[in-house]
DOTORVEX-414816 format. One record per atom (N, C-alpha, C): atom name; z, y negated, x. Coordinates in Angstrom, 3 decimals, m for minus. Example, Ala and Ser with C-alpha at 12.3 -4.5 7.8 and 13.67 -1.06 7.14 Angstrom:
+-------+----------+----------+----------+
: atome :       pz :       py :       px :
+-------+----------+----------+----------+
:     N :    7.800 :    5.690 :   13.190 :
:    CA :    7.800 :    4.500 :   12.300 :
:     C :    7.800 :    3.300 :   13.200 :
:     N :    7.080 :    2.250 :   12.850 :
:    CA :    7.140 :    1.060 :   13.670 :
:     C :    7.870 :   m0.030 :   12.900 :
+-------+----------+----------+----------+
REM end
This chain:
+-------+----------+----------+----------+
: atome :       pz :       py :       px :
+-------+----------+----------+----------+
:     N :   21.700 :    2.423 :   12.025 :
:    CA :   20.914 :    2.817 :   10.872 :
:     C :   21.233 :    4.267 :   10.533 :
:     N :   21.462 :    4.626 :    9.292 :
:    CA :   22.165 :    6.265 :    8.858 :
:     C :   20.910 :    6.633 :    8.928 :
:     N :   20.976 :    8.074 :    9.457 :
:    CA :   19.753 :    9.114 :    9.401 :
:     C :   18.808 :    9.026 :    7.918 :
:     N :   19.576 :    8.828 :    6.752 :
:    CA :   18.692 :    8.774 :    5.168 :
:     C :   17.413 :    7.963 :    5.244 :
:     N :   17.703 :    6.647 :    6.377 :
:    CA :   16.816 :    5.702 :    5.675 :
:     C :   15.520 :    5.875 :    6.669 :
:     N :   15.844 :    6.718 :    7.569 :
:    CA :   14.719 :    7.601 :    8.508 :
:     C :   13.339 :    8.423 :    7.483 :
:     N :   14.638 :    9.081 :    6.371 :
:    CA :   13.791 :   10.017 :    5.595 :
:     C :   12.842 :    9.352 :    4.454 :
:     N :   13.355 :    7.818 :    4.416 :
:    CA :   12.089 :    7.535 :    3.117 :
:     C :   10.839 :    7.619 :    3.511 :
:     N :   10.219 :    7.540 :    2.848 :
:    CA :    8.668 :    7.783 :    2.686 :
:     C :    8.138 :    6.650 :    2.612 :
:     N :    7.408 :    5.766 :    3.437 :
:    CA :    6.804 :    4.933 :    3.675 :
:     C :    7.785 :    4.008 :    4.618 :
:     N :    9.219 :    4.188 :    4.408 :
:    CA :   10.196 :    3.110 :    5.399 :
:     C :    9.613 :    2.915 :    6.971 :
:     N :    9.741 :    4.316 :    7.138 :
:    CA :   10.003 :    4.299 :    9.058 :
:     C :   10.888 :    3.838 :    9.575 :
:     N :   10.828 :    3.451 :   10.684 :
:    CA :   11.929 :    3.168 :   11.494 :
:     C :   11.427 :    1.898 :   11.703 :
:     N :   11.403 :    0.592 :   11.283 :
:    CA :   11.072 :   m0.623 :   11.988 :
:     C :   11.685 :   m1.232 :   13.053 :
:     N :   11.041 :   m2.230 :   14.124 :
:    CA :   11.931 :   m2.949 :   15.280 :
:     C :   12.478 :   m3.953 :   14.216 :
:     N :   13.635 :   m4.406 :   15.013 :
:    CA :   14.449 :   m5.301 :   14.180 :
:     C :   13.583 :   m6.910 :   14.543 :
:     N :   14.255 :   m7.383 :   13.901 :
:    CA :   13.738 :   m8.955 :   13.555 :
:     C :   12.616 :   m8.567 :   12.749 :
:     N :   11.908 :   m8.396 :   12.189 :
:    CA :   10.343 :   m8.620 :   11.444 :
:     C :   10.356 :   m8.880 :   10.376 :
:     N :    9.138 :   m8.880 :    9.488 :
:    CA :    9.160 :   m9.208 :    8.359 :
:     C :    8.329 :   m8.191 :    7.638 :
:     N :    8.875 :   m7.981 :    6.489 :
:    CA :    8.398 :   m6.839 :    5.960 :
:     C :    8.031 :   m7.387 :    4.139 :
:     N :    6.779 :   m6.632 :    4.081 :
:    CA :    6.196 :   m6.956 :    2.298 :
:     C :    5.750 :   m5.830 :    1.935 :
:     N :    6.662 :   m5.784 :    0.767 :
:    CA :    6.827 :   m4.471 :   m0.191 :
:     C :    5.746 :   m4.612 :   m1.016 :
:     N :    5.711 :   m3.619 :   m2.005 :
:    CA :    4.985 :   m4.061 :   m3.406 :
:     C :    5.278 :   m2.480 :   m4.171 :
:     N :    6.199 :   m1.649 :   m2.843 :
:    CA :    6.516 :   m0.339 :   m3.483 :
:     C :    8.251 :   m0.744 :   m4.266 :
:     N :    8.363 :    0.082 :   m5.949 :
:    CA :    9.516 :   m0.351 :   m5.884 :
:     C :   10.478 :    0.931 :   m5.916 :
:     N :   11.999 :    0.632 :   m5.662 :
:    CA :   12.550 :    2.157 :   m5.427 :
:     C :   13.301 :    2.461 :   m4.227 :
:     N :   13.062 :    1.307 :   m3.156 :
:    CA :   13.556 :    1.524 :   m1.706 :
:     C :   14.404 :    1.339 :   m1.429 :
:     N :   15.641 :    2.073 :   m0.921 :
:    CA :   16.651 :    1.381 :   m0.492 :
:     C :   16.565 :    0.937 :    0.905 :
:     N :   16.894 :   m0.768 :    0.934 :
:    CA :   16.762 :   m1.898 :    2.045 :
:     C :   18.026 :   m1.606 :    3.069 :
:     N :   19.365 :   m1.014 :    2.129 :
:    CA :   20.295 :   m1.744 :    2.823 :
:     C :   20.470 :   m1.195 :    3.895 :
:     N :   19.753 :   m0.057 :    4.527 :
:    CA :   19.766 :    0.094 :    5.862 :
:     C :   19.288 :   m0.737 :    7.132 :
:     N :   18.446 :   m1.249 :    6.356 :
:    CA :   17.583 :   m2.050 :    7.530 :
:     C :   18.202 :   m3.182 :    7.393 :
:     N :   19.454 :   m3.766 :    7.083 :
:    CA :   20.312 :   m4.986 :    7.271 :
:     C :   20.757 :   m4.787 :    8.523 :
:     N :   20.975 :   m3.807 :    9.779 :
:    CA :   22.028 :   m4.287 :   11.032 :
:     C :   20.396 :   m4.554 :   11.840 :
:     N :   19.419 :   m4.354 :   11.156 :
:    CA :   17.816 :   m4.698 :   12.078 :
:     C :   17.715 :   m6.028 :   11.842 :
:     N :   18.689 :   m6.813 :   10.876 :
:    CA :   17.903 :   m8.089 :   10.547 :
:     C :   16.552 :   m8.488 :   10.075 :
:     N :   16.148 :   m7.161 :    9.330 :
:    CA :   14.961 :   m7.294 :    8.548 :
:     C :   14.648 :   m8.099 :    7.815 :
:     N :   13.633 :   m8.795 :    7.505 :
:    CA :   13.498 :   m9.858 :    6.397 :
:     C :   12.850 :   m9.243 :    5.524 :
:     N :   12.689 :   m9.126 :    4.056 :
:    CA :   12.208 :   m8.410 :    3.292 :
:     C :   11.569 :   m9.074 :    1.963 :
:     N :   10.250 :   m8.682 :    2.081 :
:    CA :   10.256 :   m9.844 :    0.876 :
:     C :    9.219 :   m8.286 :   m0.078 :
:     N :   10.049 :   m8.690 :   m1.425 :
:    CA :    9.037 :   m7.731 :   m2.230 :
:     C :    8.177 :   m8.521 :   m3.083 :
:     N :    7.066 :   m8.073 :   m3.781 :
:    CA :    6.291 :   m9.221 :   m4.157 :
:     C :    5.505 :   m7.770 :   m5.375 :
:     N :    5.694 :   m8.769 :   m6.451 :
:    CA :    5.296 :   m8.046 :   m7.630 :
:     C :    3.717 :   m8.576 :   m8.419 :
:     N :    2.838 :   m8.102 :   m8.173 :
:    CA :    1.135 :   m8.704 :   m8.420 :
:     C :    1.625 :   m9.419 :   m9.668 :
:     N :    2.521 :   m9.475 :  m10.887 :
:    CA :    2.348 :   m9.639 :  m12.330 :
:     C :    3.440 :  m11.234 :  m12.224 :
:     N :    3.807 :  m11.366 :  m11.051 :
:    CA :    4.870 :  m12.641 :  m11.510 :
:     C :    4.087 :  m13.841 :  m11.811 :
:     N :    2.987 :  m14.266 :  m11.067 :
:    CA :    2.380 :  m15.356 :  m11.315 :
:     C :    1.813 :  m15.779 :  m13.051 :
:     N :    1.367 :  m14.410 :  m13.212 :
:    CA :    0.990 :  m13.937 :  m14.845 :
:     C :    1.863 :  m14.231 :  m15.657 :
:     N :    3.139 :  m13.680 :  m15.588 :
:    CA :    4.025 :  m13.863 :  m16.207 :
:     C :    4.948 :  m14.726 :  m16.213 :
:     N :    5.108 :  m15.626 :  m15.349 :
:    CA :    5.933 :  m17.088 :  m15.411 :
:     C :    5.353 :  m17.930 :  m15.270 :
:     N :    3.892 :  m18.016 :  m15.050 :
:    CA :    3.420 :  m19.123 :  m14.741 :
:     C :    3.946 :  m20.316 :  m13.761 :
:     N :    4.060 :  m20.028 :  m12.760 :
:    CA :    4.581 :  m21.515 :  m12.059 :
:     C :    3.619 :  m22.680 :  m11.454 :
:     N :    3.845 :  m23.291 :  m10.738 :
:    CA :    3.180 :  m24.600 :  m10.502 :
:     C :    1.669 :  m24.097 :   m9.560 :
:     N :    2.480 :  m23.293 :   m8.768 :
:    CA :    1.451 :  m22.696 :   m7.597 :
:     C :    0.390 :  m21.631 :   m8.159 :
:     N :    0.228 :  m21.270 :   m9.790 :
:    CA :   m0.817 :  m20.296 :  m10.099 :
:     C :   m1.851 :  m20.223 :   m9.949 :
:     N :   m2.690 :  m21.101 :   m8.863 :
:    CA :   m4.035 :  m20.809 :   m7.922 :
:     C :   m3.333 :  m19.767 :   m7.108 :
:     N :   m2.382 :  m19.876 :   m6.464 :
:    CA :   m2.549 :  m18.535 :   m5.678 :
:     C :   m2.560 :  m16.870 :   m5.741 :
:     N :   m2.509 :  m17.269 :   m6.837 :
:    CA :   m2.947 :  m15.669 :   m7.839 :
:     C :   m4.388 :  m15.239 :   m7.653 :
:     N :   m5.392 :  m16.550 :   m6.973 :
:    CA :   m7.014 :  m16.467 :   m7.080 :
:     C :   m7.055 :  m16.336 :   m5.164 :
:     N :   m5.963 :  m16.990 :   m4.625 :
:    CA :   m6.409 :  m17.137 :   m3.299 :
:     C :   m5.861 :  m16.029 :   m2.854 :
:     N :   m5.397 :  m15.270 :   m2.900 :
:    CA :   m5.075 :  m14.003 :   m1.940 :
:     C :   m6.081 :  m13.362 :   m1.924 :
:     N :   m6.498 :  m12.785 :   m3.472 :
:    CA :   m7.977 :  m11.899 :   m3.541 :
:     C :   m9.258 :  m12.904 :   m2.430 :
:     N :   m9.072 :  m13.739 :   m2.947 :
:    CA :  m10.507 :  m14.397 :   m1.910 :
:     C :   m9.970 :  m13.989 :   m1.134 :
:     N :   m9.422 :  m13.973 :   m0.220 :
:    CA :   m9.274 :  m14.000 :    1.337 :
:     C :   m9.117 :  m12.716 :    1.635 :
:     N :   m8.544 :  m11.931 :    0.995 :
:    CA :   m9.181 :  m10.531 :    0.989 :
:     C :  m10.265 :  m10.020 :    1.476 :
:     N :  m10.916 :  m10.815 :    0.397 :
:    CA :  m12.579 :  m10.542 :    0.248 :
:     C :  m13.451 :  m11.088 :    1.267 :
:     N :  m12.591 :  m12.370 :    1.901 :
:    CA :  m13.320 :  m12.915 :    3.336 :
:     C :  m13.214 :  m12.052 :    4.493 :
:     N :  m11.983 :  m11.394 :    4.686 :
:    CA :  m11.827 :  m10.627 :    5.717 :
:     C :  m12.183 :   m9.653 :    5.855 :
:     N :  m12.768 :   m8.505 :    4.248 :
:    CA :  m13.578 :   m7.601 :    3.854 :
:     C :  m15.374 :   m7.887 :    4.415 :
:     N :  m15.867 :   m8.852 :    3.810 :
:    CA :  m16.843 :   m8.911 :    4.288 :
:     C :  m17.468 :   m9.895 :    5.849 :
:     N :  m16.151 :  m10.227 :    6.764 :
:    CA :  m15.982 :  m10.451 :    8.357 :
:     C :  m15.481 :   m8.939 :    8.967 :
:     N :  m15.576 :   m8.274 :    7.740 :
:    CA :  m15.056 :   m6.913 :    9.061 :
:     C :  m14.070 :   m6.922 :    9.440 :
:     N :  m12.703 :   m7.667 :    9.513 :
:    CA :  m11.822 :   m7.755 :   10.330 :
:     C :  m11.254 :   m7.158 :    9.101 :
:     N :  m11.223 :   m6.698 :    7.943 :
:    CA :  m10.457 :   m5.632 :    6.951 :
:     C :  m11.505 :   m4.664 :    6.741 :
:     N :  m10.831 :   m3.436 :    6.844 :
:    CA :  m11.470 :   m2.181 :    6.564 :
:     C :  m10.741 :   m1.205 :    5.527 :
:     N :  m11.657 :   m0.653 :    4.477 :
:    CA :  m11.352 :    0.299 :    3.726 :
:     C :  m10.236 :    1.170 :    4.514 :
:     N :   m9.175 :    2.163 :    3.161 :
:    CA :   m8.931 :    3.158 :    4.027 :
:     C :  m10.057 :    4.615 :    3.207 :
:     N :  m10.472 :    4.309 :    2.647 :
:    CA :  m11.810 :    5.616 :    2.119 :
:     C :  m11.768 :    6.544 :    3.294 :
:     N :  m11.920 :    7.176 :    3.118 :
:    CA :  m11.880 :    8.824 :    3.696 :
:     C :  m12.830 :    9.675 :    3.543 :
:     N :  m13.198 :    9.717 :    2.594 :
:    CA :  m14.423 :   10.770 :    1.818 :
:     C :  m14.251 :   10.104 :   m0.147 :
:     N :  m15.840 :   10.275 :   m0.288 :
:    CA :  m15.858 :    9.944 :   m1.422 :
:     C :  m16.489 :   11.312 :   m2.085 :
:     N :  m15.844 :   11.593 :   m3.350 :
:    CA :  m16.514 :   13.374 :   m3.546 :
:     C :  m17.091 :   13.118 :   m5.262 :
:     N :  m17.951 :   14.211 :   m5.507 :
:    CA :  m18.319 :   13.965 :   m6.962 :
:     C :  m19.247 :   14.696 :   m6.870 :
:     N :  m19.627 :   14.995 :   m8.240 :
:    CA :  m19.051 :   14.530 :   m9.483 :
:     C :  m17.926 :   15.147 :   m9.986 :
:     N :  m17.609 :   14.229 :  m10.943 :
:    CA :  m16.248 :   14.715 :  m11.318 :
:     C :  m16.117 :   15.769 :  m12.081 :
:     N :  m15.642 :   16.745 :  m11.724 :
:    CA :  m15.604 :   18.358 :  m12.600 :
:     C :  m14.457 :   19.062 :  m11.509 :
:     N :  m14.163 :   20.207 :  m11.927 :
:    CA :  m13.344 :   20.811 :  m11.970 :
:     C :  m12.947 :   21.659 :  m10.205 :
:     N :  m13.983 :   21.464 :   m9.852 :
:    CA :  m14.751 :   22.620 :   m8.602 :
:     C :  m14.103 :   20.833 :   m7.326 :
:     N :  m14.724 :   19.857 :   m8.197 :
:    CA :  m14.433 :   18.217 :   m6.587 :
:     C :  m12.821 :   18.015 :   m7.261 :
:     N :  m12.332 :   18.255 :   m7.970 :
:    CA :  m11.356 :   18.024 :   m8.074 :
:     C :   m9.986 :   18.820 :   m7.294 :
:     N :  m10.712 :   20.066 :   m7.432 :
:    CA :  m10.044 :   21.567 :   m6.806 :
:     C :   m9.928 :   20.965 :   m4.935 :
:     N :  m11.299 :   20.874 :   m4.679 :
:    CA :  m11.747 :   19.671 :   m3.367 :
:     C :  m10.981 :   18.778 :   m2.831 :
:     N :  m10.608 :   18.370 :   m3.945 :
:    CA :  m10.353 :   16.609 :   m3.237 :
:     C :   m8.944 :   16.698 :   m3.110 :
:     N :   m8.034 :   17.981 :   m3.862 :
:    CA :   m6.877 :   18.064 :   m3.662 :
:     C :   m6.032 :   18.936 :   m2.764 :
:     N :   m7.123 :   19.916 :   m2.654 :
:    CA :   m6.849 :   20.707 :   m1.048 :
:     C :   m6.736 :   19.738 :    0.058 :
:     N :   m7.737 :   18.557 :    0.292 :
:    CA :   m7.984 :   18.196 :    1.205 :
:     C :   m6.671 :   17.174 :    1.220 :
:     N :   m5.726 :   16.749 :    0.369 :
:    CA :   m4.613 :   15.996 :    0.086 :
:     C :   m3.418 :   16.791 :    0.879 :
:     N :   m3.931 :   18.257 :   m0.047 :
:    CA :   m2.558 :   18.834 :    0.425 :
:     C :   m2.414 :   19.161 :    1.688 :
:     N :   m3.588 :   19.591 :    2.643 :
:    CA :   m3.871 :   20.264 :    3.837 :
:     C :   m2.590 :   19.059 :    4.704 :
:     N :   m2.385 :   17.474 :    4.372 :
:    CA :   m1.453 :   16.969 :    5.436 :
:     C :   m2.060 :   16.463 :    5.851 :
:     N :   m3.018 :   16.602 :    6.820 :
:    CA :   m4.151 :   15.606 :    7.881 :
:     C :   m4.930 :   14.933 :    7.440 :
:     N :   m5.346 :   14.543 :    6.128 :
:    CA :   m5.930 :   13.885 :    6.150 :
:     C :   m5.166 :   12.187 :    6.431 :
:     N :   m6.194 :   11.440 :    6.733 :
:    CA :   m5.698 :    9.906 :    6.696 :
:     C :   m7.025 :    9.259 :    6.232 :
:     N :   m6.282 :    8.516 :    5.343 :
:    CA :   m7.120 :    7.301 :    4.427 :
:     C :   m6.863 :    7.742 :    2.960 :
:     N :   m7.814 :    7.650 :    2.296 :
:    CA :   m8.000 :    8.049 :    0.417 :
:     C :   m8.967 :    8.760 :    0.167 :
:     N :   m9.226 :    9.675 :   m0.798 :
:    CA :   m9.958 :   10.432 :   m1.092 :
:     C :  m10.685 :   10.195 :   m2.414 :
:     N :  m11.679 :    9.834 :   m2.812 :
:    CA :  m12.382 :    9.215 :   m4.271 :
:     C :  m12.587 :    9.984 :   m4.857 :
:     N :  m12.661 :   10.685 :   m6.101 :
:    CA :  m13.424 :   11.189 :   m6.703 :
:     C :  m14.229 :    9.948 :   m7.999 :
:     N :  m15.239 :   10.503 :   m7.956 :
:    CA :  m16.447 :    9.635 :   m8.714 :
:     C :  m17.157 :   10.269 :   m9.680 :
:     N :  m18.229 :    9.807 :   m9.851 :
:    CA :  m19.229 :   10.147 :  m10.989 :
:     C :  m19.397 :   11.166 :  m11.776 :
:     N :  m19.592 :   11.177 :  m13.225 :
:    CA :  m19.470 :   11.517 :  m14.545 :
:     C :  m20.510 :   12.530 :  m14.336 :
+-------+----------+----------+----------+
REM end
């Protein structure tokens, strides 16, 4: 694997054999071909837009989402939720971006 594909941003270094689902577009894969990566990218708008036979499953992913959301076994990545929205939580919410450490998402909210 060339040192470049070390440097993308979100790549990493994966173990070989796995399977991997995109939905970022922009990546170059062809490094992770001597890993035998399997790669599947998946675009939210295809079902919309071609309509194929299987277009319930455009409804069943979100459910099951939403099952594993409310079993707990999926968790937000929320971080802090800040507000209201003005000039002072905004100043806030983007220090706390830039500082590096944070992990999860940062909200800003209410009017």
């Amino acid at each position: 694997m060339q040192a470049a594909a070390h440097e993308q941003p979100g790549l990493g270094v994966p173990d070989p054999l796995i399977e991997v689902h995109c939905l970022t577009e922009g990546l170059d894969i062809l490094p992770l071909k001597d890993k035998s990566i399997t790669f599947h990218w998946e675009f939210m708008f295809t079902r919309p837009l071609l309509q194929p036979p299987d277009m319930i499953a455009q409804h069943d992913a979100p459910e099951r989402i939403a099952q594993l959301v409310d079993g707990g076994s999926l968790r937000t990545t929320l971080a802090a939720q800040l507000g209201p929205i003005d000039a002072d939580t905004l100043r806030r919410a983007h220090a706390m971006v830039e500082d590096g450490h944070m992990t999860g998402k940062v909200v800003v909210a209410g009017f």
